[in-house]
Each structure stands twice: as C-alpha cells, then as structure tokens.
VMD Tcl script that draws the C-alpha trace (Angstrom):
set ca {
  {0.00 0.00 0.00}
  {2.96 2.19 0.85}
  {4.80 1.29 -2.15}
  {1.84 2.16 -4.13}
  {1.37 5.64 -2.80}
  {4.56 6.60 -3.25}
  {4.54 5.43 -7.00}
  {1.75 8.12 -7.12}
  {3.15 10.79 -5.93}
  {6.62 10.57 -7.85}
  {4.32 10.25 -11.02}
  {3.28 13.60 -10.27}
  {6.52 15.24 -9.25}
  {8.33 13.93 -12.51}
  {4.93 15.03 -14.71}
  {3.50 18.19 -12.89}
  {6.31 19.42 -11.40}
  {8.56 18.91 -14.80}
  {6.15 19.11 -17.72}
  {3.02 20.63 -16.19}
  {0.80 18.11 -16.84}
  {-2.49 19.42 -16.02}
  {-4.73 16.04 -16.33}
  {-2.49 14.24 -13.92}
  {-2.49 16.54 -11.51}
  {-6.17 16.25 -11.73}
  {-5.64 12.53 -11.44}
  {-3.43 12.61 -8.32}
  {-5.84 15.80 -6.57}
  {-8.53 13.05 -7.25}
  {-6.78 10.46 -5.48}
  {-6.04 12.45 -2.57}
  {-9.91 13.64 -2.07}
  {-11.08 10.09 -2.29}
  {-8.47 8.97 0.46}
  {-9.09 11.79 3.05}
  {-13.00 11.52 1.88}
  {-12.68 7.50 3.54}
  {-11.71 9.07 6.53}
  {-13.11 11.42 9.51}
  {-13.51 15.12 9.35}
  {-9.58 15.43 9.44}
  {-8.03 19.13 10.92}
  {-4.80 18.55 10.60}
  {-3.24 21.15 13.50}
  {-5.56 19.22 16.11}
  {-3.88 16.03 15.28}
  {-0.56 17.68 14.81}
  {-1.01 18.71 18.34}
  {-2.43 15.51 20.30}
  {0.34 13.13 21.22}
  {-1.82 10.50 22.32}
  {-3.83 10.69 18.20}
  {-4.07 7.03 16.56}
  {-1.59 6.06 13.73}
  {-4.94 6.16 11.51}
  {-5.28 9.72 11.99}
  {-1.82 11.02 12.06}
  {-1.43 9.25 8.57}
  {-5.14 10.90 7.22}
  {-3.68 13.95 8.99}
  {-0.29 13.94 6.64}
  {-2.15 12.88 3.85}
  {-4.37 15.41 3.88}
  {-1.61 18.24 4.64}
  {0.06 17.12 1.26}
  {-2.81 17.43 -0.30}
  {-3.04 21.17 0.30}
  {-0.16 21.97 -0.30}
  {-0.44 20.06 -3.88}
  {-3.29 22.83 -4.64}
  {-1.08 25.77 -2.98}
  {1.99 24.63 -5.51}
  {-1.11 24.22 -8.51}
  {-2.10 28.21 -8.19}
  {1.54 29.12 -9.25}
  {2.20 32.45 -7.19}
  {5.18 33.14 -4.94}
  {2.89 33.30 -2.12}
  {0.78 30.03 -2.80}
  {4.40 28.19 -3.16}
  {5.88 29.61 0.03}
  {2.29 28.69 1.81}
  {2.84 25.17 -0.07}
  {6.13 24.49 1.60}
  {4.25 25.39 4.98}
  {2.14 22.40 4.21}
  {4.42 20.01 3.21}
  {6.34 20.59 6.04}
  {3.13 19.82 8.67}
  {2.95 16.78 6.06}
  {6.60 15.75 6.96}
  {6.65 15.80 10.64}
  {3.34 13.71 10.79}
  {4.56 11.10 8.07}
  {7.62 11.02 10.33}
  {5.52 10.44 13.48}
  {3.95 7.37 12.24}
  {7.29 6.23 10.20}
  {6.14 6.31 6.75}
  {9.40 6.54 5.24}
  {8.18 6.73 1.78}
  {5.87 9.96 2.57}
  {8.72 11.57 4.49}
  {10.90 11.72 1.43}
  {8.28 12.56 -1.63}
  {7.65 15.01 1.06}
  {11.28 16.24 1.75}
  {11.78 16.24 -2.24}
  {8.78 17.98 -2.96}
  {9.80 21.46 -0.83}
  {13.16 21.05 -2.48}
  {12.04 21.78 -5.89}
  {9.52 24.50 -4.30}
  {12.71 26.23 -2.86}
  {14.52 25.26 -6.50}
  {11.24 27.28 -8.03}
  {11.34 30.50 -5.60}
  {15.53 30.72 -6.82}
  {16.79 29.47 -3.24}
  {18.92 27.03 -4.72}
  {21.05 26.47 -1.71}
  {17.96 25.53 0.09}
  {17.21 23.14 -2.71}
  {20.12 21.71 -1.97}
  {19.71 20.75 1.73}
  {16.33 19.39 1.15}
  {17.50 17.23 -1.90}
  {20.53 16.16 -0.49}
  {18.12 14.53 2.91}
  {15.89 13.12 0.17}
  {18.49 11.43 -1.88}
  {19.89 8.76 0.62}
  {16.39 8.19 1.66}
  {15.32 7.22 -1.89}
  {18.58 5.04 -1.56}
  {17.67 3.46 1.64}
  {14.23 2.18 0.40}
  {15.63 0.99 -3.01}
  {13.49 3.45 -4.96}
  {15.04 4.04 -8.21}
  {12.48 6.36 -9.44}
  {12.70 8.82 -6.98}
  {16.79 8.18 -6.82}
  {16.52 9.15 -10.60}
  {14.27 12.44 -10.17}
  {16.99 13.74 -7.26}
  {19.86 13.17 -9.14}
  {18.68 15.17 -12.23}
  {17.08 17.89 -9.94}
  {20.38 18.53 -8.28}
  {22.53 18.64 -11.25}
  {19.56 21.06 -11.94}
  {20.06 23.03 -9.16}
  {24.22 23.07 -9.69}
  {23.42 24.39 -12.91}
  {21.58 27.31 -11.89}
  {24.25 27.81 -9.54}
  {26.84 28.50 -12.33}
  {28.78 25.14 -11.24}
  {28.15 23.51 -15.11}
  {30.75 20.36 -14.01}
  {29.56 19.79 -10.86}
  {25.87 19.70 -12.46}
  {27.14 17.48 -15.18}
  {28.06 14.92 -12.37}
  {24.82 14.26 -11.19}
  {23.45 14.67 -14.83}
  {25.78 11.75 -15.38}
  {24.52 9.52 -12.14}
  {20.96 10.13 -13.14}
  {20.70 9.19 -16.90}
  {22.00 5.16 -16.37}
  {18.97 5.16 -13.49}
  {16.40 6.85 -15.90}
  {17.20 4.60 -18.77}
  {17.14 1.56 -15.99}
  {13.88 1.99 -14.92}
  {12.28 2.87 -18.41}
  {11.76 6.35 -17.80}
  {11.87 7.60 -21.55}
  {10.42 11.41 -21.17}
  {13.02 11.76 -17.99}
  {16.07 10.45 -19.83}
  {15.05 13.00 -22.61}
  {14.96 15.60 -20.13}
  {18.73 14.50 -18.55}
  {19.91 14.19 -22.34}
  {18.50 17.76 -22.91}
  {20.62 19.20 -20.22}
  {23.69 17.47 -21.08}
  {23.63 18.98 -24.50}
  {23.15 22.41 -22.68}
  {25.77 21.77 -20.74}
  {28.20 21.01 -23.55}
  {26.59 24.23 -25.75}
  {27.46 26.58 -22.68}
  {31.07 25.08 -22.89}
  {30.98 25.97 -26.76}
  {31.37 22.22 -27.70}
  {28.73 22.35 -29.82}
  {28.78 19.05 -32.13}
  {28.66 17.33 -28.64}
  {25.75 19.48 -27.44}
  {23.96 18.50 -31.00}
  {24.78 14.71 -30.31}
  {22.79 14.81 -27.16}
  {20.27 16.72 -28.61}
  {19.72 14.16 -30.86}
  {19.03 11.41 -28.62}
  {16.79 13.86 -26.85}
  {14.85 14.50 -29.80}
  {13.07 11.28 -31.02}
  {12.68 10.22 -26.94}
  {10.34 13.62 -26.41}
  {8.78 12.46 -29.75}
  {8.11 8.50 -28.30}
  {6.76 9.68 -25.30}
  {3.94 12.83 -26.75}
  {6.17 15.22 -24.40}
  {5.72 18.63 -26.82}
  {6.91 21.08 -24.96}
  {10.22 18.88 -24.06}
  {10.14 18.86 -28.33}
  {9.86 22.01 -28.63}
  {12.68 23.10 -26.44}
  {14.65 21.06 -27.81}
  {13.80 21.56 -31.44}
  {14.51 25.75 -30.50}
  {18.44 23.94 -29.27}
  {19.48 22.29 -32.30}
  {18.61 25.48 -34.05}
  {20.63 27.31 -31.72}
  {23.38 25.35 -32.32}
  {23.36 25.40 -36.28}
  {23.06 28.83 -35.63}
  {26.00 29.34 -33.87}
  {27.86 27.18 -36.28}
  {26.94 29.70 -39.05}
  {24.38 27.22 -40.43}
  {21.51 29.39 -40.71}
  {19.21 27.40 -43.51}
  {19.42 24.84 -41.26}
  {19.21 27.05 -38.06}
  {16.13 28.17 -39.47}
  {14.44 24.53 -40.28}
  {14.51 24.00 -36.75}
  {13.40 26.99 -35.15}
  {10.12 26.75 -38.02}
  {9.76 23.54 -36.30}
  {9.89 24.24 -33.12}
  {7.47 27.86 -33.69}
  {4.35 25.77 -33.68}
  {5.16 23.67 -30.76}
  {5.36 26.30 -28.80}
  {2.47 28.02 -29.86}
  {0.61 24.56 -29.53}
  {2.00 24.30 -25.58}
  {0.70 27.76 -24.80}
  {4.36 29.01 -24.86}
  {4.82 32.36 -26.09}
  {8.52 33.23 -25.33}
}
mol new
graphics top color blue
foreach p $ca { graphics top sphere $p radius 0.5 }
foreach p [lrange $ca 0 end-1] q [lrange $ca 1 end] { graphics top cylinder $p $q radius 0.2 }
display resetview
C-alpha cells in the first residue's frame, strides 16, 4: 500500500512538477480527495497537536496536509508556493511520526524543488541532499533518478556547469534503468546544454539528438519544442543558418501549440 502511494506521488513530481501536466495533476488531486474523503472530518493542526492521536489519523492527517499543499503549488504564485512548503512541512513531521518513510521523502523532495522554483537554490540543496539517501535506503530508483537530475539542476543554476554534469551523469544510467523515456530525454537535454554553454557544440547536437526522437516516443511537446529551439541554436551558432532556421520553423508551432509564447 505504501509502495503504491509513493509510486503516485513521484508520477506527479516527474509530470507536474517537470512538464506541467495538467490532467495528472487532476488525477493525483482526485486520489487524494477520495483517500481523506474515507476518513473522519480530518483538521490537521488538532492532530498535529495531540500526542496521544491514533496512527490512523496522524497518517489521514499527513495525507491530507500534502494534499493542500499540492493545490497551494497548482495556483503558481510566490505566495501560494511559500504557503505550499508550509504544508508540506506539517505533512513531513506527521509522516515522520507514524514512520512512513516513503511519505517523508516525496515530502522532503517535494519542498526542495519549491525552494529550487522560488531561486533558493542552496535551500534546494539541503532538502535534496536529505531526500536522496532516503530514496537510496528504500531501493526506490524512481525517486533516486528524479533527485539526481534535480540537483545537477540546481548546480546548474548555480553557475557550477561540471559539478551539475556529475549528477546529470549519475541520473541518466537510473532513468534509462527503470524505463523512464520522457526523464532520460529531459537529462539528455541538459547534457547537451551543458556542452553548448562550454561551446562544444557538435557534442551538445549529439545529445540533442538522442533527446529529440525520446520527447517524440513519449507525446512530451513542450520537451520537443525546447529542444527543437536547441538544435537550431546550435546550427546557428555554427553559421548554419538554412538549417538554423528549419529548426526553429519547427519548433514555432510547438510552442504556440504548448501555450508558450517566449
């Protein structure tokens, strides 16, 4: 049962949280409703502060804490995402009170990329780096996988291109281990932008290319798109405009069909 809930909640970090994907979210606010529906009228600061509360209703207590703070993270502000980690944080210390090991972490990685979002990297960091040898302990590849990438993420934002290539590097064996096609697109995409930053641009166009026809397997347009726009910035760069410009006509009406105007 454990095992199962946690599957359901990494399926909506790596979708929502990376690609935005507004029907699962729906899917995984549905789940959540129906769970804390089974149970009592829970208020999660009374059982937050009764000692003596069952295990039933600490757990329908955490539960229901993540759940808000899913919606908080869903309306997008600075505000909501701040309130969000507020939640997830109530989630945590209940999940740890009744030892669910797998909601402590998906909780723990979950205000990570929150803090990654509001531009505190370094608090990314901490929370990533308690959430990665947790993922170890339980043998959870998945979520092992997701870290990995997200803290190469967060190196990268942080300037520190080699160190993010490092973890870049740990994740993409793990993605392509447990079949996760659209995530090893996404690692393969931020190799090449590694190696474009670096000015080593025919290896920036060889990851590219992997990335490509993965984002195309898995439906993942925007991931297309972006990468698409990359190869064209590359051939650009190497003074190949025709072919600069096949790309970036390619990649105009993905973005246009993924609501991105930029």
């Amino acid at each position: 049962m454990q095992s199962s809930k946690l599957n359901r909640r990494l399926k909506l970090f790596s979708l929502f949280f990376l690609s935005q994907c507004s029907f699962l979210v729906f899917f995984y606010l549905q789940f959540f409703t129906k769970l804390v529906a089974a149970t009592p009228a829970v208020k999660v600061e009374e059982i937050a502060q009764q000692p003596s509360a069952t295990q039933d209703a600490i757990g329908a207590a955490a539960n229901k804490a993540f759940e808000e703070g899913t919606e908080l993270y869903q309306q997008g502000t600075a505000e909501s995402l701040r309130q969000a980690i507020k939640k997830w944080e109530e989630a945590l210390s209940l999940f740890r009170r009744v030892n669910d090991k797998q909601g402590e972490v998906i909780a723990i990685l979950f205000i990570g990329k929150v803090y990654s979002d509001l531009g505190q990297n370094r608090k990314a960091l901490e929370f990533y780096n308690q959430a990665l040898p947790l993922f170890r302990a339980v043998g959870n590849r998945k979520g092992e996988e997701i870290t990995l990438n997200n803290i190469g993420g967060v190196y990268s934002d942080l300037g520190q291109k080699h160190k993010a290539l490092k973890f870049y590097n740990q994740a993409l064996p793990l993605r392509r281990a447990v079949g996760d096609r659209k995530g090893e697109a996404t690692t393969l995409n931020n190799v090449g932008v590694f190696y474009h930053t670096l000015g080593q641009k025919r290896k920036a166009l060889e990851f590219f290319n992997q990335a490509l026809p993965l984002f195309r397997a898995v439906g993942n347009r925007k991931g297309e798109a972006l990468t698409v726009n990359n190869i064209g910035s590359v051939y650009s760069d190497l003074g190949q405009n025709q072919k600069a410009l096949k790309f970036f006509k390619q990649a105009l009406p993905l973005f246009r069909a993924v609501g991105n105007r930029n």
